[in-house]
LORO-217604 format. One record per residue (C-alpha): residue number from 1; x, y, z. Coordinates in steps of 0.5 Angstrom, whole numbers, plus 500, padded with zeros to 3 digits. Each point is the difference from the previous one (the first is absolute). Example, Ala and Ser with C-alpha at 12.3 -4.5 7.8 and 13.67 -1.06 7.14 Angstrom:
BEGIN
- k c1 c2 c3
- 1 525 491 516
- 2 502 507 498
***
This chain:
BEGIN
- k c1 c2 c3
- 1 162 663 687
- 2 505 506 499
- 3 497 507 498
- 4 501 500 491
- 5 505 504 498
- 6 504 501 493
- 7 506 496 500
- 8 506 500 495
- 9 504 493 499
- 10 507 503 496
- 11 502 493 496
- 12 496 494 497
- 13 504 495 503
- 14 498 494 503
- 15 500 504 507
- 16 497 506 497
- 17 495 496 498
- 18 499 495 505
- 19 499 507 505
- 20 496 503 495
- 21 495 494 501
- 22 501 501 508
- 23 497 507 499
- 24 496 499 496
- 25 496 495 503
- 26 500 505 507
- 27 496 504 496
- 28 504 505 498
- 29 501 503 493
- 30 507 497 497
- 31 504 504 494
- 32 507 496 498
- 33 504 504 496
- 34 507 496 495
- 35 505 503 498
- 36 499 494 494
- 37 495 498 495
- 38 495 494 502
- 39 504 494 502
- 40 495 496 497
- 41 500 504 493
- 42 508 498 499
- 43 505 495 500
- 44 505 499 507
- 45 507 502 499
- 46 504 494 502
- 47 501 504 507
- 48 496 494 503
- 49 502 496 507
- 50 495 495 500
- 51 496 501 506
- 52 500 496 507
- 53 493 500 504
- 54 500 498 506
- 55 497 500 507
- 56 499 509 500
- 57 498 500 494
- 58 495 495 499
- 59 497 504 508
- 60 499 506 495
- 61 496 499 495
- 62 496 493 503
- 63 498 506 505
- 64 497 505 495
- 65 497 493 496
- 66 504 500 494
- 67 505 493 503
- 68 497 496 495
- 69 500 504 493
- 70 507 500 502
- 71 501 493 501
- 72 499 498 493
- 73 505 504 497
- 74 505 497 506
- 75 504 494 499
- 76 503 496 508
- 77 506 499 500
- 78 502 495 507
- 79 507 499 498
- 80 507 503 498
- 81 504 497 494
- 82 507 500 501
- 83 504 499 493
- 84 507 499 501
- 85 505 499 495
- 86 502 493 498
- 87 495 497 507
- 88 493 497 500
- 89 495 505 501
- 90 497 501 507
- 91 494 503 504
- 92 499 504 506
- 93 493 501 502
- 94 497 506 503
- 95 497 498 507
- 96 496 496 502
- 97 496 495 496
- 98 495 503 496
- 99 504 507 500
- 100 501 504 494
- 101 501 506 497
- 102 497 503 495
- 103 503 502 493
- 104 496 505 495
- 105 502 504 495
- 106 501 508 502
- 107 497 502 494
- 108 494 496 499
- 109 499 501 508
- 110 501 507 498
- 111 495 500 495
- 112 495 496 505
- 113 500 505 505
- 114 499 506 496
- 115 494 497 497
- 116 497 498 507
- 117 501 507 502
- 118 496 502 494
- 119 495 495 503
- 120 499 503 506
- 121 498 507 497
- 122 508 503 501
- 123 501 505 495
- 124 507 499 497
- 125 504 506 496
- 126 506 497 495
- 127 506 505 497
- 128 498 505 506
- 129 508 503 501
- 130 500 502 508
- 131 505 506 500
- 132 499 503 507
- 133 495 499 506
- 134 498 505 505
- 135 501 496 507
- 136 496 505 504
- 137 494 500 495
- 138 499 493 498
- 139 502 502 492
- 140 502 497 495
- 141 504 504 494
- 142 498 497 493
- 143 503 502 493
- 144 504 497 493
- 145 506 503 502
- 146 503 502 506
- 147 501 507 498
- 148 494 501 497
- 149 493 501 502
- 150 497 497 506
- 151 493 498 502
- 152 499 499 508
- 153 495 495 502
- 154 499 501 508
- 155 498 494 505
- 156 499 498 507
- 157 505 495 500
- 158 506 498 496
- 159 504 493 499
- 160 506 500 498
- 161 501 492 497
- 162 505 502 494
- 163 505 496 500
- 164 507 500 504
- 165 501 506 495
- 166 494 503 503
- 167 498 507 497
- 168 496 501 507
- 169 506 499 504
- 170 505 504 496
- 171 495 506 502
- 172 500 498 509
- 173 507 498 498
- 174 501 509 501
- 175 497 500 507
- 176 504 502 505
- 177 503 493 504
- 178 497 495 495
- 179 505 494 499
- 180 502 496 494
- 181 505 497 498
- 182 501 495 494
- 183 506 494 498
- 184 500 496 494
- 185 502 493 500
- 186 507 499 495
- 187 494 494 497
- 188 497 502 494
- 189 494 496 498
- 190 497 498 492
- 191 495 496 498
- 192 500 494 496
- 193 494 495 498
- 194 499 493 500
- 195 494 498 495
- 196 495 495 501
- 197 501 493 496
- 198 496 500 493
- 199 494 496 506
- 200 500 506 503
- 201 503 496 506
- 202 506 503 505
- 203 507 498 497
- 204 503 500 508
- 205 495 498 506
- 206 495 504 501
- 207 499 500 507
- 208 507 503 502
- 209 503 505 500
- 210 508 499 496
- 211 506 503 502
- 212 507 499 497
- 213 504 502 506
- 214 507 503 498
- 215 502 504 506
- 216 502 506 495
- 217 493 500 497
- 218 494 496 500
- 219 495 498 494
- 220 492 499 502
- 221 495 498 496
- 222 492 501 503
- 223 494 495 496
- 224 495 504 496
- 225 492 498 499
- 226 502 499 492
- 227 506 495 502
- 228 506 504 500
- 229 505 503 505
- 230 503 507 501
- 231 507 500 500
- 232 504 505 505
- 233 507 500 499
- 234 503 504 506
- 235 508 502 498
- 236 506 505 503
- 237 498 506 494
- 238 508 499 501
- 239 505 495 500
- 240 502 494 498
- 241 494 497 500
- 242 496 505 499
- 243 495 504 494
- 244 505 504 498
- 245 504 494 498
- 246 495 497 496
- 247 500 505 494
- 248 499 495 494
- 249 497 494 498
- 250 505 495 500
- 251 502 502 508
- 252 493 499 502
- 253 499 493 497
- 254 508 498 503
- 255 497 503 507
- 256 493 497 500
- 257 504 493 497
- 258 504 501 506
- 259 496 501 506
- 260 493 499 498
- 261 501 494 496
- 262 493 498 501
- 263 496 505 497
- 264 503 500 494
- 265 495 496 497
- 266 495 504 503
- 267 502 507 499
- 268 499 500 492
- 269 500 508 500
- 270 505 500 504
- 271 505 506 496
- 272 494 504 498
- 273 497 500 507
- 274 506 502 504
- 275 501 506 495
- 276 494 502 498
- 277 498 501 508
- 278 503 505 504
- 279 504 498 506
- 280 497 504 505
- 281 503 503 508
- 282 498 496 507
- 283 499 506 505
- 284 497 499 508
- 285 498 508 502
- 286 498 501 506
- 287 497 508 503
- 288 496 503 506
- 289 495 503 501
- 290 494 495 495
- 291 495 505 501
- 292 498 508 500
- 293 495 502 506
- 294 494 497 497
- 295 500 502 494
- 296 506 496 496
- 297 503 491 501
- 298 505 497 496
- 299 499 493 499
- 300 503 493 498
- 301 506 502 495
- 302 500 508 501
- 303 502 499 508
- 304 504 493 500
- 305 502 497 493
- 306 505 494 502
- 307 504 496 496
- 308 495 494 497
- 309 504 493 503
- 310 495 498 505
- 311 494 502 495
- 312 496 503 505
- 313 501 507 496
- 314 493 500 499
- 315 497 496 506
- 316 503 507 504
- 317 496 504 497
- 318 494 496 501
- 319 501 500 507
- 320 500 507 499
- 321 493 501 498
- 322 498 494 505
- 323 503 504 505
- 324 497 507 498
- 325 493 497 499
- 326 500 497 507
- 327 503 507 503
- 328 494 503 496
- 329 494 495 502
- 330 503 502 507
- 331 501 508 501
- 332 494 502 495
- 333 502 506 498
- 334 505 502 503
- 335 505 500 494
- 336 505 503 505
- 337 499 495 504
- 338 501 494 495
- 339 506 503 496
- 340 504 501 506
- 341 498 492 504
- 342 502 498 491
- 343 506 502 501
- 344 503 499 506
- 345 498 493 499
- 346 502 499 493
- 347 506 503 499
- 348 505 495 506
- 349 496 494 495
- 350 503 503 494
- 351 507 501 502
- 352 500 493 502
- 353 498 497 494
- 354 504 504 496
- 355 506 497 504
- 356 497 493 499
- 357 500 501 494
- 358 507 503 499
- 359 503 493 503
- 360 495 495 496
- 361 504 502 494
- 362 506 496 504
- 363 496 494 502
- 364 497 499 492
- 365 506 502 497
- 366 505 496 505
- 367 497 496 505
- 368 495 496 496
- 369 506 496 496
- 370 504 499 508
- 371 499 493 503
- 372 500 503 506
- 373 496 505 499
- 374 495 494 498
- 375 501 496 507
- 376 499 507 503
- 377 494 500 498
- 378 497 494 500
- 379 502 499 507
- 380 496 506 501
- 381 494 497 497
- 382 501 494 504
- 383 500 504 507
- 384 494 504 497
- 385 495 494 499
- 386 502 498 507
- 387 500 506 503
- 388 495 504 496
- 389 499 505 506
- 390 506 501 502
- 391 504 501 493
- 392 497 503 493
- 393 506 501 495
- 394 501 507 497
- 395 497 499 494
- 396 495 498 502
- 397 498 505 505
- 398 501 505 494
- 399 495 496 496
- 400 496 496 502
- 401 498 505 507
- 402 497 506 501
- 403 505 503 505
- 404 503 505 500
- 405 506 500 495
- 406 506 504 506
- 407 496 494 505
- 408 503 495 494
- 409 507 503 499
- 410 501 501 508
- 411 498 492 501
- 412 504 498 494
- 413 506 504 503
- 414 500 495 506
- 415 498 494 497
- 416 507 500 495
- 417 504 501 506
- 418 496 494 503
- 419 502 496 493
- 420 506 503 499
- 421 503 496 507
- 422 495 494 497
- 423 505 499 494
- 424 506 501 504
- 425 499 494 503
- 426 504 495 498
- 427 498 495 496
- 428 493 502 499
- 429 499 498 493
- 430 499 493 503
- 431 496 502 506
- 432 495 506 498
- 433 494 496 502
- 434 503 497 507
- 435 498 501 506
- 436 505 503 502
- 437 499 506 495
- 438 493 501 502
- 439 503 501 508
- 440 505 506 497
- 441 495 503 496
- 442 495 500 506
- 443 505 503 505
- 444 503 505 495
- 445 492 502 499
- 446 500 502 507
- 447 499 508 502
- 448 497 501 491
- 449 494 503 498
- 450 494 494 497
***
């Protein structure tokens, strides 16, 4: 056990307070300050991308003994659905067999963990605006305006979980030889709905994760618990095909008509969702140092939001906790120790996922609807079943493992030269599962990290 200190958590989010219950059952005393009313007191904003829990996710809250109250709010999807206009719907499925990721309503999951933080004796402080905080002095800077009168709160330590717009962060940013950078995707993203049928049951599969690929712009759709999915329209804020085009009711209806013929029957809200919700801004940041002596630690979103196309936004930021609590279990009380070991090990990690996630945008909304794209990668789960030693495609390596996210970058990088030659192959559509392509695979794999 660590000596108990006074530990603020700036931001109630899922990784604020996920981390609040860390620290809270290391026996320490936990304040989680919000800029925001309590989540659990209000409607959500239809800002929402449902959630995908995988592997790093399920790690960290099964270690802290919360996995199963979570379950129950999750909904395993083992599949991909990809709807094409004008073609029968086809299915890819995740992994091997049994595989799946998990979807669960970010709001819902929010409300979830907060409740389960308050459980475990963390005390939480909504409507609590953070100005300004002394980096030297572990002190938060509290008031109703920025302007006004402030309150200093002191504490031992300071986590920064508030988000990629972090207030924390803004303050380390003013630090000599800090490093930040931030890039907006072209791609804005809106919320729609799928509602339940009158039984309460789904009107689409509810296992699989919906995709209508149309290589400019995407529409996904997650299961939720009540039956209904949610919806995200991912479209250029410019363009021909773009949010800026659709301006009226009857454009919208032409374009849906057009390119998402299938959900028309399911969408019934369509025109007063897409113009009552905000489009909403895709931003990947990146920034170093994630710490400040051993007194200040960015986590999750504040130290590397990345764009939402491989779902791994959040599994990031738990595999943040899940690798500080080890750092903490090991080093005691040396936080200097801890913080330093955090972010050497995190931040290579983060910037790979965040690239992973940049190019997962291709595949989902390009790739998915390729022939050849779908003969590559059968092509790769036939080798990996033959050779699960040797061959463990990229998206799983993501998802359903637990190595390092720049391990899977670097070995994906390899292994699609090795498929790149393998689809040069003439004649390959006829003899993917031959002999001989088993050979060249093996020979191209020669020298490769396992």
């Amino acid at each position: 056990m660590q000596t108990s200190l006074k530990i603020a958590v700036v931001g109630s989010g899922l990784v604020g307070s996920l981390l609040a219950i860390y620290l809270k059952k290391a026996g320490h005393t936990v304040h989680v300050f919000d800029r925001s009313p309590d989540i659990r007191t209000i409607q959500f904003s239809g800002r929402s991308i449902n959630l995908a829990m995988s592997h790093r996710g399920w790690r960290a809250v099964n270690d802290i003994g919360i996995g199963e109250e979570i379950r129950k709010i999750a909904t395993p999807m083992d599949k991909r659905a990809i709807h094409l206009v004008g073609q029968p719907l086809t299915y890819q499925y995740y992994g091997q067999e049994g595989e799946c990721i998990f979807s669960i309503s970010r709001g819902v999951l929010n409300r979830k963990m907060i409740s389960l933080a308050e459980e475990a004796g963390v005390e939480f402080f909504f409507n609590s605006r953070i100005w300004d905080v002394n980096l030297t002095e572990a002190t938060l800077h509290i008031g109703e305006t920025e302007r006004g009168a402030w309150e200093d709160l002191k504490y031992d330590k300071i986590f920064g979980a508030d988000g990629a717009f972090s207030r924390v962060r803004h303050r380390m940013q003013r630090q000599s030889m800090f490093n930040y950078s931030q890039e907006f995707l072209n791609i804005g993203y809106k919320e729609l709905n799928i509602p339940a049928n009158p039984d309460g049951t789904h009107k689409l599969d509810k296992n699989s994760l919906h995709i209508w690929p149309r290589r400019e712009f995407m529409l996904i759709a997650l299961p939720n618990l009540d039956g209904s999915f949610t919806c995200t329209l991912f479209m250029p804020f410019e363009g021909e095909n773009s949010f800026e085009a659709l301006r009226d009711k009857e454009t919208l209806e032409a374009f849906f008509a057009t390119h998402f013929p299938s959900t028309v029957d399911v969408i019934p809200k369509l025109v007063e969702d897409f113009f009552k919700n905000p489009t909403s801004t895709l931003v990947t940041m990146k920034c170093y140092p994630w710490t400040y002596e051993d007194k200040i630690a960015l986590i999750g979103d504040a130290c590397h939001a990345i764009v939402p196309f491989y779902g791994h936004g959040m599994n990031a930021g738990f595999e943040d906790i899940t690798v500080l609590n080890r750092l903490m279990q090991e080093h005691g009380d040396d936080w200097k120790t801890i913080f330093s070991k955090y972010q050497q090990e995190r931040k290579p990690n983060a910037d790979a996922i965040a690239e992973l996630s940049y190019r997962n945008f291709i595949e989902m909304s390009s790739d998915t609807a390729d022939p050849r794209f779908l003969l590559r990668k059968k092509i790769e789960k036939w080798f990996s079943e033959k050779h699960p030693q040797l061959w463990l495609p990229l998206y799983s390596r993501v998802t359903f493992s637990y190595r390092p996210y720049a391990e899977a970058l670097a070995i994906g990088d390899h292994q699609k030269a090795i498929m790149d030659e393998i689809m040069a192959i003439s004649g390959i559509e006829d003899n993917w599962d031959s002999p001989e392509t088993e050979r060249r695979i093996l020979d191209l794999l020669q020298g490769i990290p396992k």
